[in-house]
Structure formats: structure tokens, C-alpha cells
Backbone as a printed PyTorch tensor [residue, N CA C, xyz], in Angstrom:
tensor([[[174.5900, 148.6860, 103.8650],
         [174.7080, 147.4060, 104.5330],
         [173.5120, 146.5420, 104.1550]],

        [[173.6130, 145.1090, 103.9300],
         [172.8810, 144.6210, 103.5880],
         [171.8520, 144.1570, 105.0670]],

        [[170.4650, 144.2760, 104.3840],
         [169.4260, 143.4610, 105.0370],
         [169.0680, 141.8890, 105.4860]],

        [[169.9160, 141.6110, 106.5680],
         [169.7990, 140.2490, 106.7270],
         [168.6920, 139.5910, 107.6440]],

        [[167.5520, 140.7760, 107.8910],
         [166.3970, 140.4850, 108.9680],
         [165.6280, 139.2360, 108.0190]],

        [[165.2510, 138.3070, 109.2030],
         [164.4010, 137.4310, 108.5020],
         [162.8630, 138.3500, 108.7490]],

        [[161.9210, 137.4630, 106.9360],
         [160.6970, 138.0190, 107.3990],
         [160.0250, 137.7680, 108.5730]],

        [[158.6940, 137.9820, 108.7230],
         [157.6810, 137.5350, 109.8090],
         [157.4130, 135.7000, 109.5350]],

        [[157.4650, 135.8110, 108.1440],
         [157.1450, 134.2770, 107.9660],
         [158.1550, 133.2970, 107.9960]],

        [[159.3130, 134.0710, 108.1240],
         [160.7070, 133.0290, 108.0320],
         [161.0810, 132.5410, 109.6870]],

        [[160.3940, 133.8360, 110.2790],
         [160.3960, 133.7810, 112.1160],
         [159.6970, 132.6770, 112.2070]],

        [[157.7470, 132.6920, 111.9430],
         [157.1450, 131.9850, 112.0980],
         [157.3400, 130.4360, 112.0270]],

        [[158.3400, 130.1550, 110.7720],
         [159.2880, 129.1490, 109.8250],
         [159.8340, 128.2410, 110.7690]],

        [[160.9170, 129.1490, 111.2100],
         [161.7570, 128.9950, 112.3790],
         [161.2780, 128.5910, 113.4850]],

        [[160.3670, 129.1910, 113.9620],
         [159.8450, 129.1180, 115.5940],
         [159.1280, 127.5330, 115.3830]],

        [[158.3230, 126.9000, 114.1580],
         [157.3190, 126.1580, 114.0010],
         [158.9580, 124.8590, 113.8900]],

        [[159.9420, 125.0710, 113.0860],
         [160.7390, 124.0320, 113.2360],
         [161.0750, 123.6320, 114.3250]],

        [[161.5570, 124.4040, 115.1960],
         [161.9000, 124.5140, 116.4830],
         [161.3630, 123.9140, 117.5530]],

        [[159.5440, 124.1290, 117.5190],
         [158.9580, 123.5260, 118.2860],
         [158.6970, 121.7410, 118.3480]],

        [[158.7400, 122.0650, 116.0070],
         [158.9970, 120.4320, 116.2450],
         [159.4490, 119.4240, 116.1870]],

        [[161.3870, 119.8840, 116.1540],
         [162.1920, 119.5630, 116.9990],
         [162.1750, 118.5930, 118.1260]],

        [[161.6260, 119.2720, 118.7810],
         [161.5130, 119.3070, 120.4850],
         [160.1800, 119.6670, 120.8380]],

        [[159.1120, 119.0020, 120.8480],
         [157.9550, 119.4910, 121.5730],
         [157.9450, 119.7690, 123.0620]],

        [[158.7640, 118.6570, 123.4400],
         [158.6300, 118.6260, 125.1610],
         [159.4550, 119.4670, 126.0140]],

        [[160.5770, 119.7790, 125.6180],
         [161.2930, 119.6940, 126.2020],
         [161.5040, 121.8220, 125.8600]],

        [[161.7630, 121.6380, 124.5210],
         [161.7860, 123.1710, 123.9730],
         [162.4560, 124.0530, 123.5770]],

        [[163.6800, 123.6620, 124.3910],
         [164.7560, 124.6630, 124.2770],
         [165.2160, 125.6510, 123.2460]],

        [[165.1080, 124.6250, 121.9450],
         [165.3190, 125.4290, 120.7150],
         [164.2900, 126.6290, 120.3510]],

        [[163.3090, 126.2450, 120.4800],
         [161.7540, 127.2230, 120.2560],
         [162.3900, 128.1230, 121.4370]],

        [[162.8800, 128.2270, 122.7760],
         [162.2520, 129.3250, 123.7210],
         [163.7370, 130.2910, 123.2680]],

        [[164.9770, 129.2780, 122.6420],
         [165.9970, 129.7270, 122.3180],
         [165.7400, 131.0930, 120.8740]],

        [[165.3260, 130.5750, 119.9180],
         [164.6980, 131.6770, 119.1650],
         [164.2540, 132.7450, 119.2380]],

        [[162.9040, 132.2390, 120.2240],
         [161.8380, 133.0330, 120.4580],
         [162.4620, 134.1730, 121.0810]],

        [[163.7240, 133.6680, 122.4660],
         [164.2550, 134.7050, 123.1300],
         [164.8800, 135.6820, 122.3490]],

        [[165.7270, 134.9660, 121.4380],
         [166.5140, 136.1080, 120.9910],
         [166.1190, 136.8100, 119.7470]],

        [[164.9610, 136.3320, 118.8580],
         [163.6670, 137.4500, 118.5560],
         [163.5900, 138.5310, 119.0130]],

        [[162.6590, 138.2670, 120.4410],
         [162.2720, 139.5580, 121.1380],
         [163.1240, 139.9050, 121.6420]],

        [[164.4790, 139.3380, 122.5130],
         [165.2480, 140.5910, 123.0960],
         [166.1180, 141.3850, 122.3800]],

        [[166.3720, 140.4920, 120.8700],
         [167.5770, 141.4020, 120.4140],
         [169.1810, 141.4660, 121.0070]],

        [[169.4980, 139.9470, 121.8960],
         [170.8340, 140.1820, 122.5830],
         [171.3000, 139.5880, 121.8160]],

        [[172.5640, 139.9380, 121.8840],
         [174.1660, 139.2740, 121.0690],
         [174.2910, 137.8210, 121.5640]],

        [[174.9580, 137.1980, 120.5390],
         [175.0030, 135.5870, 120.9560],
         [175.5770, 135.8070, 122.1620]],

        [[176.7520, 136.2010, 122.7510],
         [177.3630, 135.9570, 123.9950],
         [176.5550, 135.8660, 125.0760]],

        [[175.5350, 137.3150, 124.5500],
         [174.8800, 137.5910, 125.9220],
         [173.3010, 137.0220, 126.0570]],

        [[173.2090, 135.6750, 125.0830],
         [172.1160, 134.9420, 124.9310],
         [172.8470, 133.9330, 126.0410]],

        [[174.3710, 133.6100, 125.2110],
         [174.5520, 131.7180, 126.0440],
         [174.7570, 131.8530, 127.0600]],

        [[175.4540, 133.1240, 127.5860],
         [175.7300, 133.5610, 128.8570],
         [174.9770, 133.8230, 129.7150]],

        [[173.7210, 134.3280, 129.4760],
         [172.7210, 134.6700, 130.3060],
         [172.5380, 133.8800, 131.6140]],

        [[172.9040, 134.3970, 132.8490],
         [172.1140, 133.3240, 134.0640],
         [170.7640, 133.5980, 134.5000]],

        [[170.3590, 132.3610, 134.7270],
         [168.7760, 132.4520, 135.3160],
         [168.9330, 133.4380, 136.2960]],

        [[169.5600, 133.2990, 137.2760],
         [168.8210, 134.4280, 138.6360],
         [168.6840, 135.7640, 137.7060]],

        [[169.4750, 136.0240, 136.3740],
         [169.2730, 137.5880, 135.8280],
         [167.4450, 137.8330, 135.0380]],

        [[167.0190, 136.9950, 134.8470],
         [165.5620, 137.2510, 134.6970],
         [164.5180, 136.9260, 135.5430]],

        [[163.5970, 137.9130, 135.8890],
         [162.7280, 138.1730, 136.8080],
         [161.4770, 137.7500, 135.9860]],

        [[160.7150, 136.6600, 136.0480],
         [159.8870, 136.6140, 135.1310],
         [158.2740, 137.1140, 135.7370]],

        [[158.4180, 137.3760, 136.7580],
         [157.2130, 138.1950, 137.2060],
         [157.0300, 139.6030, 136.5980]],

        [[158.1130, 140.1880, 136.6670],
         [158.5370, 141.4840, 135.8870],
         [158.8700, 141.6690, 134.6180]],

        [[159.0910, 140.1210, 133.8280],
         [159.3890, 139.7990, 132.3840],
         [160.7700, 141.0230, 132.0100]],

        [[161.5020, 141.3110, 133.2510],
         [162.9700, 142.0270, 132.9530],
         [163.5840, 140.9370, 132.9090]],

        [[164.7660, 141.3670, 131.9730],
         [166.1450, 140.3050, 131.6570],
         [167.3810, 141.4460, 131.9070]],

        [[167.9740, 141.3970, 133.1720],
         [169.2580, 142.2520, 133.5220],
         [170.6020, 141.5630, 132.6640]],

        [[171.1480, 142.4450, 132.4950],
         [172.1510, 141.9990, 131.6370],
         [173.5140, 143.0110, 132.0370]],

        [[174.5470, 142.2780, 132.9200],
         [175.5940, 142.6140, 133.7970],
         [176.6720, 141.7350, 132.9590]],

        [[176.5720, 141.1390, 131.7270],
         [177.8920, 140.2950, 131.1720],
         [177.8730, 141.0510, 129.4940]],

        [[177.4470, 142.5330, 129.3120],
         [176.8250, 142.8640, 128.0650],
         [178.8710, 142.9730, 127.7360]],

        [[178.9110, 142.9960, 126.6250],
         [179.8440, 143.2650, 125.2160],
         [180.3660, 144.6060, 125.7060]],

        [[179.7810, 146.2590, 125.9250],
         [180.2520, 147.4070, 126.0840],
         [180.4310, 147.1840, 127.1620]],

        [[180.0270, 146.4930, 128.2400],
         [180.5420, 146.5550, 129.8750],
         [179.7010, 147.2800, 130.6650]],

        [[178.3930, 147.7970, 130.2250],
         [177.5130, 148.4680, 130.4020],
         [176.4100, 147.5990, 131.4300]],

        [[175.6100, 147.5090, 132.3090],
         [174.4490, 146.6720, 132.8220],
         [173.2790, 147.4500, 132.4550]],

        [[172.6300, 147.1790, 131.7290],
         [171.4660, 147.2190, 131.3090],
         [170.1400, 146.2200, 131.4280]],

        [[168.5670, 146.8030, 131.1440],
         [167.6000, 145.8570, 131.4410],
         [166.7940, 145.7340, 130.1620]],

        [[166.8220, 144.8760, 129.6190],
         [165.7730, 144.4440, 128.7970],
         [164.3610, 143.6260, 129.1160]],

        [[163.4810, 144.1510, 128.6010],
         [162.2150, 143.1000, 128.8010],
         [161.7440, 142.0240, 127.8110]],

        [[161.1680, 141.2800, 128.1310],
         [160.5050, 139.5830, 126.9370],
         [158.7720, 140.1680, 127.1830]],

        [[158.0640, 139.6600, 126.2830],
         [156.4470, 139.6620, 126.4180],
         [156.1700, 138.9360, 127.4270]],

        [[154.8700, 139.0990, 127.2930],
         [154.1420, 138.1020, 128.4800],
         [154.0960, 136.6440, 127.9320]],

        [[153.8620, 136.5110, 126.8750],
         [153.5510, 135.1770, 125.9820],
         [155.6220, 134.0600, 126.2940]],

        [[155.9060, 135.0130, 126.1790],
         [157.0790, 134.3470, 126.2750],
         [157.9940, 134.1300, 127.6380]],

        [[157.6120, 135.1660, 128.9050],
         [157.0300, 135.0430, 129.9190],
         [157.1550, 133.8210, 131.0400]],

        [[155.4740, 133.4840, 130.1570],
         [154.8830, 132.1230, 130.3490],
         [155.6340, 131.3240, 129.8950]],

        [[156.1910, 131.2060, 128.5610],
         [156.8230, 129.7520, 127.9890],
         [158.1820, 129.6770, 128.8770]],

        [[158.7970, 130.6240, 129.5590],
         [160.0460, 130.4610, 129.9790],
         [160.0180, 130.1620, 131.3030]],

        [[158.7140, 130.2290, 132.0300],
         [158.3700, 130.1020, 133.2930],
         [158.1560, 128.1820, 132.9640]],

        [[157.2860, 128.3460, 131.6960],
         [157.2980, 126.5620, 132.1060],
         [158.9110, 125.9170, 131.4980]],

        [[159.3040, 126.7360, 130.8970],
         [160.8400, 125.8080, 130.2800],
         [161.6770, 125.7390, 131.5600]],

        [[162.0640, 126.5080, 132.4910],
         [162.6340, 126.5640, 133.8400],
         [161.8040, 125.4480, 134.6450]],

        [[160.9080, 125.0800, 134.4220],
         [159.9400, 124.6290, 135.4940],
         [160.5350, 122.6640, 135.0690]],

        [[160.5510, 122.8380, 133.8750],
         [160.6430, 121.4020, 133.3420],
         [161.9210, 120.6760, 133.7690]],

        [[161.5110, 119.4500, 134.0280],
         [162.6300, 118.1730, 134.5830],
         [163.9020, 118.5090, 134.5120]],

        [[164.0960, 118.6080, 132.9990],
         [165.1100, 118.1830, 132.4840],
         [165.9710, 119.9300, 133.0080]],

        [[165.8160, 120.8230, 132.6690],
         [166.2020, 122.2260, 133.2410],
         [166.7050, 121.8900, 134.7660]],

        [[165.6570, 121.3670, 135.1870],
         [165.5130, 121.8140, 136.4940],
         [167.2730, 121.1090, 137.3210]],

        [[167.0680, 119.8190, 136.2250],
         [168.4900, 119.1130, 136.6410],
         [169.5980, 119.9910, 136.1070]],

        [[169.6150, 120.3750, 134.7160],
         [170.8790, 121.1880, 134.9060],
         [170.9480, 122.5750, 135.9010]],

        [[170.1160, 122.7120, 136.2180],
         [170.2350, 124.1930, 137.1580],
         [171.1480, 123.9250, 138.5040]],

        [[170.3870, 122.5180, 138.8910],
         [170.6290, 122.0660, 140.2620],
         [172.1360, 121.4640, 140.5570]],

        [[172.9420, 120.9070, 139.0530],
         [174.3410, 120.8260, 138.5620],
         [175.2540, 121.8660, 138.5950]],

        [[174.6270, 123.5430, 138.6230],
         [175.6140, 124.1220, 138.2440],
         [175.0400, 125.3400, 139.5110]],

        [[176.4250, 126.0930, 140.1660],
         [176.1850, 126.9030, 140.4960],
         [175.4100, 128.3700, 140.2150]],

        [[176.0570, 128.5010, 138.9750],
         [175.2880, 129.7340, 137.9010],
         [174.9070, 129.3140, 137.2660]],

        [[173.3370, 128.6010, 136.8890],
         [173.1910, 127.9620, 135.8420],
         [172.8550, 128.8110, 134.2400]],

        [[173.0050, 128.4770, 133.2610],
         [172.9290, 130.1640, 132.1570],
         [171.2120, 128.9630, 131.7660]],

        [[170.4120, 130.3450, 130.6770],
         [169.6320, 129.8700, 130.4890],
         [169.3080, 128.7690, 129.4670]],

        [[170.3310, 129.0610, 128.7800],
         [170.9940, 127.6120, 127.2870],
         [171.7430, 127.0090, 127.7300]],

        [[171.6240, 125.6190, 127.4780],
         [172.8080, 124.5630, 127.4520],
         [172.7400, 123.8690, 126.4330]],

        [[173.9870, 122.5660, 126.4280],
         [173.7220, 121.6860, 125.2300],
         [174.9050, 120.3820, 126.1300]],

        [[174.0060, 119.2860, 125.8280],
         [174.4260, 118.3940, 126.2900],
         [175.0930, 118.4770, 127.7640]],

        [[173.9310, 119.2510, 128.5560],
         [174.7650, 119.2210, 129.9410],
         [175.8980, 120.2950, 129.9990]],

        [[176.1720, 121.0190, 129.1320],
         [177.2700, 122.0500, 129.0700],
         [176.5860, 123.3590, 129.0330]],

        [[177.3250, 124.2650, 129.0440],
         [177.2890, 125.9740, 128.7790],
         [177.4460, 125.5620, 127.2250]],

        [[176.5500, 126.1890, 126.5180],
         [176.1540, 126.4820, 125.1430],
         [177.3940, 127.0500, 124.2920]],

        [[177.9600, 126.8140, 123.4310],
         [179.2920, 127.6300, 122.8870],
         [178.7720, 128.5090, 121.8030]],

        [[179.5270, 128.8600, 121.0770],
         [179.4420, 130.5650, 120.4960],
         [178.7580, 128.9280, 118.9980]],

        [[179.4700, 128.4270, 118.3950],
         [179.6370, 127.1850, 117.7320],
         [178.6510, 126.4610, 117.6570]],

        [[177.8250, 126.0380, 118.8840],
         [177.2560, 124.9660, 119.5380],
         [175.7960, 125.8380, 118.2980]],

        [[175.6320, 127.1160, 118.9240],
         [174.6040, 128.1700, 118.8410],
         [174.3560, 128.6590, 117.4490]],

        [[175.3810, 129.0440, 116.9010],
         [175.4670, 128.9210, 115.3990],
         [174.6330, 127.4780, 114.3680]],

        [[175.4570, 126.0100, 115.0040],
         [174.7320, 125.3240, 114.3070],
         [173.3820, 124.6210, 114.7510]],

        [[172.8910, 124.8670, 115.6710],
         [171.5190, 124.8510, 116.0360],
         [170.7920, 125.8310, 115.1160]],

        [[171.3270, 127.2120, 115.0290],
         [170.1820, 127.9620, 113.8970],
         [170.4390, 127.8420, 112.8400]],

        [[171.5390, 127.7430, 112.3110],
         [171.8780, 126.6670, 110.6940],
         [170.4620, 125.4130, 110.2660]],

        [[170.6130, 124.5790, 111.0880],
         [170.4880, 123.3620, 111.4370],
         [168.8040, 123.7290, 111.6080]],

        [[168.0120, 124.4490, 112.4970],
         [166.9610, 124.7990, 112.3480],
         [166.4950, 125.4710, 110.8300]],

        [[167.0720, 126.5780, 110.4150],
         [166.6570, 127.2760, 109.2880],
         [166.8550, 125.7500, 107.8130]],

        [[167.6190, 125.1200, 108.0500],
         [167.6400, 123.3320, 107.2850],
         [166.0780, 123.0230, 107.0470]],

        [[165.8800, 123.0060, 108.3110],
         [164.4710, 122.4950, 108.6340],
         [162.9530, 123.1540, 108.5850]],

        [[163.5870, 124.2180, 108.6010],
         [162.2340, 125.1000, 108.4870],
         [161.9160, 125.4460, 106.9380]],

        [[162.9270, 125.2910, 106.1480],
         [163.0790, 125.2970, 104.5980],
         [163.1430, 126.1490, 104.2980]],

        [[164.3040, 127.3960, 105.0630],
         [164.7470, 128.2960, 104.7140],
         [165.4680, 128.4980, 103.3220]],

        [[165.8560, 129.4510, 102.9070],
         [166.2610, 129.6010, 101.0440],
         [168.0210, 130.0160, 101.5680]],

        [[168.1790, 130.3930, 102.5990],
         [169.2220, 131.4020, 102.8050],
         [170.2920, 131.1020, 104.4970]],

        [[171.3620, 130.7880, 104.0280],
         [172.2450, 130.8260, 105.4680],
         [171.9870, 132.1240, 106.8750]],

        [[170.9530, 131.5910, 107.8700],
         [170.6840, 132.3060, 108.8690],
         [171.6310, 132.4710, 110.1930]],

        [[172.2990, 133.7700, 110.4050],
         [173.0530, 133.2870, 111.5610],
         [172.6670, 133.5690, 112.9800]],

        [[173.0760, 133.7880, 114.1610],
         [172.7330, 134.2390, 115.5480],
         [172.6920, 135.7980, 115.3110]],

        [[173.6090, 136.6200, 114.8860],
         [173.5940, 138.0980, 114.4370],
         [172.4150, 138.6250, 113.6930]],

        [[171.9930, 137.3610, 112.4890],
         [170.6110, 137.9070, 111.9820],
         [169.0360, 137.6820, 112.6860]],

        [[169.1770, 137.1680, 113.8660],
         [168.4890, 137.0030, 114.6240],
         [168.3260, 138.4100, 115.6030]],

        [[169.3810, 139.3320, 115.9320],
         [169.4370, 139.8140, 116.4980],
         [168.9940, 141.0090, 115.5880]],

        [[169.2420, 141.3100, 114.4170],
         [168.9780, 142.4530, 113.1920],
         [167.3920, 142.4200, 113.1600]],

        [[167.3540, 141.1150, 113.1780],
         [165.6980, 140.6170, 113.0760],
         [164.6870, 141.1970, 113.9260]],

        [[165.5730, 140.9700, 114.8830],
         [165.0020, 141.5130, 116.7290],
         [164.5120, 143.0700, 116.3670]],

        [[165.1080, 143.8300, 115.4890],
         [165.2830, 145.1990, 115.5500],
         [164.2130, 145.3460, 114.3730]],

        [[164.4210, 144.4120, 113.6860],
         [163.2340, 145.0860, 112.4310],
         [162.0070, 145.0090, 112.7670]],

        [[161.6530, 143.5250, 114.0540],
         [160.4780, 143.0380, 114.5100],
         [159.9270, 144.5840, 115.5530]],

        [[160.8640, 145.5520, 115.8540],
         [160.8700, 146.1840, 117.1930],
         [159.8250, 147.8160, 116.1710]],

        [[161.0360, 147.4470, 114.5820],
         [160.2620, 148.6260, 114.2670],
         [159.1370, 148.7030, 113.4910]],

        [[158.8910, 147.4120, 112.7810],
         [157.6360, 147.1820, 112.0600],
         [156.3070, 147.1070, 113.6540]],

        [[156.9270, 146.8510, 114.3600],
         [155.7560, 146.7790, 115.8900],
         [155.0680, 148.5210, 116.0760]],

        [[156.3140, 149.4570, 115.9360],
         [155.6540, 150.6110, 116.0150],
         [157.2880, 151.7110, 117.0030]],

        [[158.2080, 150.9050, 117.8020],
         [158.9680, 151.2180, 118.4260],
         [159.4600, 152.5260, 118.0190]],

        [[160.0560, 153.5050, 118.4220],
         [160.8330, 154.4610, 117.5600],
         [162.5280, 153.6370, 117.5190]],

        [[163.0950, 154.2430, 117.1890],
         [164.0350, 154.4180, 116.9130],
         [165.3600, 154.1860, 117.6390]],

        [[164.9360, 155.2870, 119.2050],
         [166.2660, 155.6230, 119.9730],
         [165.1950, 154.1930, 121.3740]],

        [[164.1220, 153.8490, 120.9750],
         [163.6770, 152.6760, 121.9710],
         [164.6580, 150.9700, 121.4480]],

        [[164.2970, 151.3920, 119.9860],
         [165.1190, 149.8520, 119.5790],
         [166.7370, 150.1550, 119.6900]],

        [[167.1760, 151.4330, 119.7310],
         [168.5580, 151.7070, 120.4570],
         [168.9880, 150.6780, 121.9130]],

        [[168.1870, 151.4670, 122.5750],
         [168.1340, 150.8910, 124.1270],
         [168.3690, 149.1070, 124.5120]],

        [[167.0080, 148.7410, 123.5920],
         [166.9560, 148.0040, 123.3090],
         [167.7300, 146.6450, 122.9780]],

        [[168.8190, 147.0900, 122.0710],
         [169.9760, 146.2040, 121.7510],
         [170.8770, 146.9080, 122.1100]],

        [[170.9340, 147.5990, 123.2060],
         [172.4430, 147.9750, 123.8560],
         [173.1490, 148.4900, 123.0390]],

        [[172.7850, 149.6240, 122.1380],
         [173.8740, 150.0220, 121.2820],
         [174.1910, 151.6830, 121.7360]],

        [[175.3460, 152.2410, 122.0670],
         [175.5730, 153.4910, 122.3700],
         [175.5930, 154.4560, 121.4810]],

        [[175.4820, 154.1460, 120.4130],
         [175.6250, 155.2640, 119.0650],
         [174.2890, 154.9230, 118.3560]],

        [[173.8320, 155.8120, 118.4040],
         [172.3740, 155.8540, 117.2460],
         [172.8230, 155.5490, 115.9090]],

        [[173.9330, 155.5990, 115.5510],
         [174.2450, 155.2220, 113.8280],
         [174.5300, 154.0680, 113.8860]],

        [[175.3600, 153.3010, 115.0120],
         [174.8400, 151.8400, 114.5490],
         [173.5870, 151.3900, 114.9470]],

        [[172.6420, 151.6830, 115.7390],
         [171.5210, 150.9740, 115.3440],
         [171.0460, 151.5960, 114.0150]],

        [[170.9760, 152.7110, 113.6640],
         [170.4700, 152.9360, 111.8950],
         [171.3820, 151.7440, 110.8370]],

        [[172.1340, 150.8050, 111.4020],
         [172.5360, 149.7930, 110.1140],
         [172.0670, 149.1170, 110.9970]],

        [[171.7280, 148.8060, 111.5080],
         [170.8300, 147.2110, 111.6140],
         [168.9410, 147.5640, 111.4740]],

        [[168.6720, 148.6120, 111.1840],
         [167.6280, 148.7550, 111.4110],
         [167.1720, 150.3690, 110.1080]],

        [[166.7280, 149.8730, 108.8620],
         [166.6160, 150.9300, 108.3340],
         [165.7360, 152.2450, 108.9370]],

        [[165.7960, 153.1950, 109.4960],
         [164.6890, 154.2250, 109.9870],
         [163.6550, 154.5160, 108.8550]],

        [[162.5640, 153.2530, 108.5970],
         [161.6430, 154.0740, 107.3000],
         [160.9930, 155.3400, 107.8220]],

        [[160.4840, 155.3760, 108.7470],
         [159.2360, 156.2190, 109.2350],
         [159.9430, 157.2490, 109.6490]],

        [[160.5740, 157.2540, 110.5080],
         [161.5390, 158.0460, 110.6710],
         [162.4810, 159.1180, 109.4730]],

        [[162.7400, 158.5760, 108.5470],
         [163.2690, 158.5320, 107.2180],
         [162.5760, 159.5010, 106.2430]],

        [[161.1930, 159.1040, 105.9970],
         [160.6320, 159.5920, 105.3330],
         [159.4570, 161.0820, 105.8500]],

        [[159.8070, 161.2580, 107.4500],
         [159.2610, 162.3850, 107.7800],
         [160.4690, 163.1790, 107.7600]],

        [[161.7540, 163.1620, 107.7280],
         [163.0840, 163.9280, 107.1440],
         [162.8350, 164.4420, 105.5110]],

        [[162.3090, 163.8370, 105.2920],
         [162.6700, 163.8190, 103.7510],
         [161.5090, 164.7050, 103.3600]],

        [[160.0500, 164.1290, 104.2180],
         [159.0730, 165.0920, 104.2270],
         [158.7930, 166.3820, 104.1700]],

        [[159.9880, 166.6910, 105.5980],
         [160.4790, 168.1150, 106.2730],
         [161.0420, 168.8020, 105.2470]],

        [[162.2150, 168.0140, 104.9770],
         [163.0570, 168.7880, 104.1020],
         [162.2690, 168.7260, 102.7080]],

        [[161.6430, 168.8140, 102.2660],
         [160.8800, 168.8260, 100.9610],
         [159.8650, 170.2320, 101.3150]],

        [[159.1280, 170.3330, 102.2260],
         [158.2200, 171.1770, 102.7320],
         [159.4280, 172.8370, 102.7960]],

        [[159.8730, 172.5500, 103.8340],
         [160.7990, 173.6490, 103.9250],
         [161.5510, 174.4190, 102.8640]]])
């Protein structure tokens, strides 16, 4: 399967278009940034409702996942903070107060579409002077490579992106380290 993780510098790329985009306001930057570090599926990015993240606890519950499963993911502290002030800001604060469940993406006053989300990271990677068509899925592959170049094992970046079979996270996520103490073993032995 091919490798569609962006590098560290194509993130950096991304995140820096994003911000300047939108300095004030943000959405696109905290939109990235989120699904960087958590590694969720587009659905369960646009879908996301605020009451499901605890940002004191920097958990993100996730009760609308793809397998039907409720699971908890966590965000850093750095990002944390940025989502504590993106909730905090005017313009949020009005769509929250519009909608009963408010999710944490919108666009134009709406729930974010599968579409909407796609060409925002098109449309960003435009701008950041990307070489290569980036989609919401490689954001999420990304999530996993960022999880294992960090130091994560393996069956953590499992968890991680909600996947129930350890062989699909091994295609979104080559096991080097992992990989090469197999190969180690079996060479020794």
C-alpha cells in the first residue's frame, strides 16, 4: 500500500497556510491540527460535538465512531489551549448558541460536509505549495506516522485510530522498529 503520510514539513506547510488563512478566527489551523493529532476519520472529525471533549482532561469521547464502538482519544496540551480559545471566540460561540448539538467544525453556519472538508484541505495544501493531491484520509495516515516517528508502539497507535485488527493499522502505518527487531530475532535465532 502506498505511503500517503505527509512529511513533518508538509504538516508544518499546512498548519502555517492555515493559520494564514484565518488568523483570527482559526478554524482551518485548529481543523488540521485536530485531525493530525487525533487521527479520526473525516466523519468522526465533522461530526464531533463539543460537549464530547473535555478540555481540562484534553479527552475527545467518541460515541458516533464508524465500528459503533465508543472510545476515548486524547489532543496535547498545546492544542488543548488553542481549542479552549477557538470555543471561546465570538464567532463559535454564536454558532454553538444556534444549534442544539453544536459539532466542533462548521462552514458557513452549517454542519461541515464530507465535501465541504475535502476541499478546504485541497484548497489549503494549494496554498501551502504542496507538490501532491492531499486528502482528509491522508491526514489521518499522517496522524499514525506522526504517532510512530514520536516513539508510540504499535498496538498504542492501534487504539488510537480506532482500528480493531492490528493488520489494518500495519497499512497505514509501516511497523519500522517494530519490523526490524523481527527480522533481528529471526536472523539471531
Amino acid at each position: 500500500m502506498k505511503n500517503t503520510a505527509l512529511s513533518k514539513e508538509e504538516c508544518l506547510n499546512l498548519l502555517h497556510a492555515a493559520l494564514k488563512r484565518d488568523p483570527f478566527f482559526r478554524q482551518d489551523f485548529v481543523l488540521v491540527w485536530f485531525m493530525l493529532i487525533t487521527g479520526l476519520r473525516n466523519s468522526e472529525t465533522r461530526l464531533m460535538p463539543l460537549k464530547n471533549i473535555d478540555l481540562e482532561t484534553r479527552m475527545v469521547i467518541l460515541n458516533r465512531e464508524q465500528k459503533g464502538e465508543v472510545r476515548s482519544t486524547t489532543v496535547t496540551t498545546a492544542l488543548a489551549a488553542e481549542l479552549q480559545r477557538y470555543v471561546g471566540h465570538p464567532y463559535f460561540k454564536s454558532w454553538a448558541n444556534r444549534n442544539e448539538v453544536p459539532t466542533l467544525f462548521f462552514y458557513k453556519n452549517k454542519h461541515l460536509s464530507a465535501k465541504q472538508l475535502q476541499k478546504k484541505i485541497r484548497d489549503l495544501c494549494i496554498e501551502a505549495g504542496l507538490s501532491r493531491t492531499v486528502t482528509p484520509h491522508d491526514l489521518r495516515r499522517t496522524a499514525g506516522y506522526l504517532m510512530q516517528t514520536s516513539g508510540m508502539n504499535i498496538v498504542e497507535i492501534q487504539h488510537q485510530l480506532g482500528h480493531k485488527i492490528l493488520s489494518t493499522t500495519l497499512r497505514y502505518v509501516p511497523p519500522l522498529d517494530e519490523l526490524a527487531k523481527i527480522l533481528m530475532d529471526t536472523e539471531i535465532n
